[in-house]
C-alpha positions in Angstrom: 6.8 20.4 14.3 3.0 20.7 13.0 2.6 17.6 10.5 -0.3 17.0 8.2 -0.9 13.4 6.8 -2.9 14.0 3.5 -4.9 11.0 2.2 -8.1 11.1 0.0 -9.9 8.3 2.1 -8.7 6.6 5.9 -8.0 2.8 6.7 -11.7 3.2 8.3 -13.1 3.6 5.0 -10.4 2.0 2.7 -7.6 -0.7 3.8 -5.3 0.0 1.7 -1.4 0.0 1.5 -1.8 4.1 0.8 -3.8 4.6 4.0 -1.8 2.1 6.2 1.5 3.1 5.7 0.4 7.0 5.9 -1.1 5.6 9.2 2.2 3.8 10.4 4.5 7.3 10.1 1.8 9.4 11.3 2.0 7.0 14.5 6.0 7.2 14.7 5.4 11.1 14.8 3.6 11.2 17.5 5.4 8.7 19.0 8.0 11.2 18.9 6.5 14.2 20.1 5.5 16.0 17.1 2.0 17.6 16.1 0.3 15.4 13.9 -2.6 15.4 12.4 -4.4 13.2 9.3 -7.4 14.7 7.0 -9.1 12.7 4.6 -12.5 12.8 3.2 -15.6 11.1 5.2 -17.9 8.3 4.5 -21.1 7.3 5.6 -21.0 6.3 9.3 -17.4 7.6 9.4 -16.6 10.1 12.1 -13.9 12.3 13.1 -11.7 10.9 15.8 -12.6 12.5 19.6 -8.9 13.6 19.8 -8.5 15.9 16.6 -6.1 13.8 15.5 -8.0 12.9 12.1 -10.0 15.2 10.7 -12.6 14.7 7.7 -13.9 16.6 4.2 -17.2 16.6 3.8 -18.9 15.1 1.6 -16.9 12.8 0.2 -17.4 13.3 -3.4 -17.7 10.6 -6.5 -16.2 13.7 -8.4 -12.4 12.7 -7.1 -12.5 15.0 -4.0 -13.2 18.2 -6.7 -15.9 19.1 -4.4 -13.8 18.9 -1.1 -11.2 21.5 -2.7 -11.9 24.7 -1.0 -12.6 23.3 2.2 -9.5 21.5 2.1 -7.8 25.2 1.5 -9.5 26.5 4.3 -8.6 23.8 6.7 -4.9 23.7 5.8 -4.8 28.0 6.4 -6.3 26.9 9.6 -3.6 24.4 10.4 -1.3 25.7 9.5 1.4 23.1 9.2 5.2 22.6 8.7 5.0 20.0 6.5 2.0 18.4 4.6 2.8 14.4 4.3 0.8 13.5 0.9 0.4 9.9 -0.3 -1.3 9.0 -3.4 -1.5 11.2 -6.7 -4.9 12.4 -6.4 -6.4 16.7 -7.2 -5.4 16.8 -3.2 -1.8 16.6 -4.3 -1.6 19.8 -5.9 -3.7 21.6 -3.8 -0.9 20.9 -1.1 1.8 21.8 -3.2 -0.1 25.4 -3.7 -0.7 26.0 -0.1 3.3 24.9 0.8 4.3 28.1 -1.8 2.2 30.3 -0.6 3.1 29.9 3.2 5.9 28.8 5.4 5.3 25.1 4.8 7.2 21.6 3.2 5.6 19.6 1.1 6.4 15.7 0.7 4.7 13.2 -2.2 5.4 10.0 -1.3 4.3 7.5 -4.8 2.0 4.8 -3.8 2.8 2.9 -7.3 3.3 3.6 -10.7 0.1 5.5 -12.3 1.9 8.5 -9.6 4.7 8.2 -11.5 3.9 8.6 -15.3 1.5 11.3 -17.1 -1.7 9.6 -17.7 -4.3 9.5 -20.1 -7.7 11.0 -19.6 -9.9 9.0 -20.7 -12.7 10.8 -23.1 -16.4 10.2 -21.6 -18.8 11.9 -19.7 -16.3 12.7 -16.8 -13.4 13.9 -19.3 -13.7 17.4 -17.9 -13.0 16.4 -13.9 -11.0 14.0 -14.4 -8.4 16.1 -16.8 -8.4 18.9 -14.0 -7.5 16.0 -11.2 -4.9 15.2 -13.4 -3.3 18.5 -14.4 -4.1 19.2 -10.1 -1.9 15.7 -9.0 1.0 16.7 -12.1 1.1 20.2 -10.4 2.0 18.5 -7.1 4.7 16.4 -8.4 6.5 19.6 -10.0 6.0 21.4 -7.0 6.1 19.0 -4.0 9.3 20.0 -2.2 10.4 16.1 -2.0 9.5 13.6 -3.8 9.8 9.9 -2.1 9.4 6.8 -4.3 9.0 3.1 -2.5 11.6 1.4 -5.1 14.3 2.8 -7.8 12.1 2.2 -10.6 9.4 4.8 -9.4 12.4 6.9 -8.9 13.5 6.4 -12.6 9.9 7.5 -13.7 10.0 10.3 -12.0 13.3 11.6 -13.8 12.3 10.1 -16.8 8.7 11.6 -17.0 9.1 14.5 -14.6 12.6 15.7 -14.9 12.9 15.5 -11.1 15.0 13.7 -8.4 13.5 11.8 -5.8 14.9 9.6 -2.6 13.5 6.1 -2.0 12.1 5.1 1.1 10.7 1.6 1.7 7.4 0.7 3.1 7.5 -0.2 6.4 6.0 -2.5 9.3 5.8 -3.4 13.2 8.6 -5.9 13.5 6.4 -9.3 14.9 8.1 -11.0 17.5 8.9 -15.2 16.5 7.9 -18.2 16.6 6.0 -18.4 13.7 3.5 -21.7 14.1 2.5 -22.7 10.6 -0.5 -25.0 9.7 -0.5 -28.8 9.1 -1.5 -29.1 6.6 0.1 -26.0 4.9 -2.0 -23.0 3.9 -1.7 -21.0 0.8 -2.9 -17.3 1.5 -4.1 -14.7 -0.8 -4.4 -11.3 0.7 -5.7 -8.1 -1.2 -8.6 -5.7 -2.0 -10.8 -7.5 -4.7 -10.9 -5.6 -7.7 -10.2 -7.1 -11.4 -6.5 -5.9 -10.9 -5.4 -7.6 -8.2 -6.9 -11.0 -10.0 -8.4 -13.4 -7.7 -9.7 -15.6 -10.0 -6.0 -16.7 -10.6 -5.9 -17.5 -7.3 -9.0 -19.8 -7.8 -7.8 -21.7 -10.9 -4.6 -22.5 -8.6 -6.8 -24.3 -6.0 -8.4 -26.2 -9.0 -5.1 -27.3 -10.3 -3.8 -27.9 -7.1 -7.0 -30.0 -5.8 -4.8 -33.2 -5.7 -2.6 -31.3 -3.3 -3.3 -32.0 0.9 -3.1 -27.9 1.1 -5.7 -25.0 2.3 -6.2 -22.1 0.4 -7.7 -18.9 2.2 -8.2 -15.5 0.5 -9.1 -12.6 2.8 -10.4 -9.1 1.1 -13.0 -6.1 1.3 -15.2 -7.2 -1.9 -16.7 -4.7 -3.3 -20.2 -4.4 -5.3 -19.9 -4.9 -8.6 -20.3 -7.7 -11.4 -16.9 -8.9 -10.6 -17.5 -9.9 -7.1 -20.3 -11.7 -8.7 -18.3 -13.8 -10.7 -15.9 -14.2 -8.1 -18.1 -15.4 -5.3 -19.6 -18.2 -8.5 -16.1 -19.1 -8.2 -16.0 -19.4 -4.4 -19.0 -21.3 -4.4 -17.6 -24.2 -6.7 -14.3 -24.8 -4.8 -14.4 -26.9 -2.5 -10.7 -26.5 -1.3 -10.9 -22.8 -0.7 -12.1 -20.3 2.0 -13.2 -17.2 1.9 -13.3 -15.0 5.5 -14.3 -11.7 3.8 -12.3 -8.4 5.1 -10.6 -8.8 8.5 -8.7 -6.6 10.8 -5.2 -5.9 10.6 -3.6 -8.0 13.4 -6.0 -11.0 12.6 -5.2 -11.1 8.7 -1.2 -11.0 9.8 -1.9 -13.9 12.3 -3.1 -15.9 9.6 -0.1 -15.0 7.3 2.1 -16.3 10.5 0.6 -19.6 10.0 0.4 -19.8 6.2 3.6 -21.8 4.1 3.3 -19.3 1.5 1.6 -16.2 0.6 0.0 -15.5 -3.5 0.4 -12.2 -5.5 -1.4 -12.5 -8.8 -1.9 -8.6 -9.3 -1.3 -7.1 -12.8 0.4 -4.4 -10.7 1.8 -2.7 -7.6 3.9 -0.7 -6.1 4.8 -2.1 -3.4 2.5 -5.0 -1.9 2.6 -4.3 2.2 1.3 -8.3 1.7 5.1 -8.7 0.9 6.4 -7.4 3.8 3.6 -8.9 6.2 4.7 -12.1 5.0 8.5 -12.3 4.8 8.6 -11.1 8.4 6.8 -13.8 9.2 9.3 -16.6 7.2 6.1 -17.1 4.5 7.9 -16.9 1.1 6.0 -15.1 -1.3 5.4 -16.7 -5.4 4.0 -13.5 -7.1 2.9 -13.8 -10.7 3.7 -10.6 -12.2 4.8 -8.3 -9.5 8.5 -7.8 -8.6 9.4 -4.5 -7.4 13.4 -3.9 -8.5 13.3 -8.0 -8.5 13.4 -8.0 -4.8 12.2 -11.6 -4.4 14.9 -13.3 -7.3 17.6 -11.3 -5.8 17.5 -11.9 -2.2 15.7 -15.7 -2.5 12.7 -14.7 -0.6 10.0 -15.9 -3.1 9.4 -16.4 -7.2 8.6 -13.9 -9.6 7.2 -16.9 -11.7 6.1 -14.5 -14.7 2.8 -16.9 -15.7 0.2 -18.9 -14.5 1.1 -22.4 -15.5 5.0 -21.4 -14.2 3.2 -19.8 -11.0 1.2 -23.5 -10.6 4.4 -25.3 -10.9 6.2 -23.1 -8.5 3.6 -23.1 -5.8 3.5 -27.7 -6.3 7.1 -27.3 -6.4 7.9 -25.6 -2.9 4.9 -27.4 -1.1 7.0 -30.5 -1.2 9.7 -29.5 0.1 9.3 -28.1 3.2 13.3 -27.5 3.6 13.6 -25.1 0.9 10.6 -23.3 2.0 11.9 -22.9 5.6 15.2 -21.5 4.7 13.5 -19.2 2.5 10.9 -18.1 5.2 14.1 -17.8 7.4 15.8 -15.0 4.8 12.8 -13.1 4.3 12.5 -12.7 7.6 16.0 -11.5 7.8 15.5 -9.1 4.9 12.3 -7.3 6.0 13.6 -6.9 9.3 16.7 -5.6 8.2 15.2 -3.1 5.8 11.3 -2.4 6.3 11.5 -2.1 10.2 8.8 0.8 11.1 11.0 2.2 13.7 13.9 3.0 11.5 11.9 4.0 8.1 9.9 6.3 10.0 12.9 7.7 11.7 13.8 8.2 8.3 10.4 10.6 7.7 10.9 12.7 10.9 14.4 12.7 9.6 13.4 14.6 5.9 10.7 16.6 7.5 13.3 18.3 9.6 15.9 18.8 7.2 13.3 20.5 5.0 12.6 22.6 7.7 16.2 23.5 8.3 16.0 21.9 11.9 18.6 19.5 13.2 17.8 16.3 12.0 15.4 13.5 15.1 17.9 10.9 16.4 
């Protein structure tokens, strides 16, 4: 089976949940013998890999990809694949959906949070005209998309509720770590995210200040971009003297330092769903998010606090610094949880499952 993984950027150029969990089932595929293949638009400095196995648009465009349209057409006739993988509403989305009706091919969206779910507004400005056609493009490829996948059941409700269509859930999912888990001594409080005024790292940094009495490290690790925020941020930084700051670091080094963390932060407005989350339960470090809570997951199963507001969030994180029992038992069921449910191996059996039923093949043991 010929797969193609459609993102609009790769992890080289973006480290994003989108673009790491694309990468994760495009690995179990060719794990398991299949054809796969990734395109994405380029960057500066960003090549195409040696093996053909990820391919780039070029150039990538500040006009949402509108520019790398036809010659993502052509690519895809050129492919010419079973299934096209997409991840991320984006104009790329319908363009897939078009190509799948017009040859023998499967389309599968897969929701990376909830802005793929609902009908947006276009905001009116300058750009009004491109980014209306992306939109009308990425609402095509919902209608159209053979499958629609949704990483919790309340993206799935959107989508009936504001599409009229079914869709399955399929959790994110992760390399299964292999214990012990050492953690620090003093304990370490860990913020990991993209910096950008959503995800709200300066929420992070009045927690340090409140908690400045507290013997506890805080550490946030992130791609910062440039921009007036990172300004005010890095003022932040500067002034507190309890925190660190390493900057962007690789995969396996930011999840060794979640291994040794006592408790991971989540102050985004929104998500889907965090991949932080995961990282962390399967390495017993609770999570305390301030607003996000897919389907309640960390209430339900006693893995973390959905603590709903900053001065709850403050008292949440004193609270379960001193007492080192509680946290242990909750790192101990989160572990238990994520392994049970977000296991790479089995949710991308899952994939390579779908893909062949759409193709009418007998489903991959």
């Amino acid at each position: 089976m010929r797969i193609v993984f459609l993102l609009q950027v790769s992890r080289s150029v973006a480290m994003g949940g989108s673009e790491l969990q694309t990468e994760f089932i495009m690995n179990e595929a060719l794990n398991s013998g299949h054809d796969a293949v990734m395109i994405s638009d380029g960057g500066n400095g960003i090549a195409a890999s040696g093996d053909g196995r990820h391919l780039l648009l070029k150039p990538r465009s500040r006009l949402y990809a509108f520019r790398n349209i036809p010659s993502l057409i052509t690519l895809l006739k050129r492919l010419d694949p079973d299934i096209i993988y997409q991840r991320w509403r984006i104009p790329y989305t319908g363009v897939a959906a078009w190509h799948c009706r017009r040859r023998r091919a499967r389309m599968v969206f897969n929701a990376a949070g909830r802005s793929d779910v609902l009908k947006n507004r276009v905001p009116l400005n300058v750009f009004f005209p491109f980014r209306l056609f992306n939109e009308r493009l990425g609402r095509y490829g919902i209608r159209h998309a053979d499958q629609l996948v949704a990483q919790t059941k309340e993206q799935a409700r959107f989508f009936q509720s504001r599409f009229g269509r079914e869709s399955i859930v399929i959790p994110n999912g992760h390399p299964v770590p292999e214990p012990p888990f050492s953690k620090s001594s003093p304990p370490e409080v860990i913020w990991v995210s993209n910096i950008k005024p959503v995800k709200r790292l300066e929420l992070f940094l009045d927690l340090a200040h409140e908690l400045r009495d507290v013997d506890v490290r805080f550490l946030c690790i992130g791609r910062s971009p440039q921009s007036a925020y990172e300004r005010i941020i890095e003022k932040k930084i500067r002034t507190a003297s309890n925190v660190e700051f390493t900057g962007e670091l690789p995969l396996d080094e930011t999840c060794e330092k979640i291994a040794r963390a006592s408790l991971l932060i989540n102050t985004s407005r929104f998500e889907g769903f965090p991949n932080t989350f995961i990282q962390a339960w399967m390495r017993e470090t609770p999570v305390i998010s301030m607003s996000v809570d897919p389907d309640d997951i960390l209430m339900k199963n006693g893995i973390g606090i959905h603590s709903g507001g900053f001065e709850r969030m403050t008292r949440d994180v004193r609270d379960l610094l001193a007492d080192s029992e509680r946290r242990m038992k909750m790192g101990r069921r989160a572990r238990e949880y994520a392994v049970a449910r977000h296991d790479i191996r089995d949710i991308g059996r899952r994939y390579l499952e779908l893909f062949s039923r759409l193709m009418g093949e007998t489903p991959v043991s």
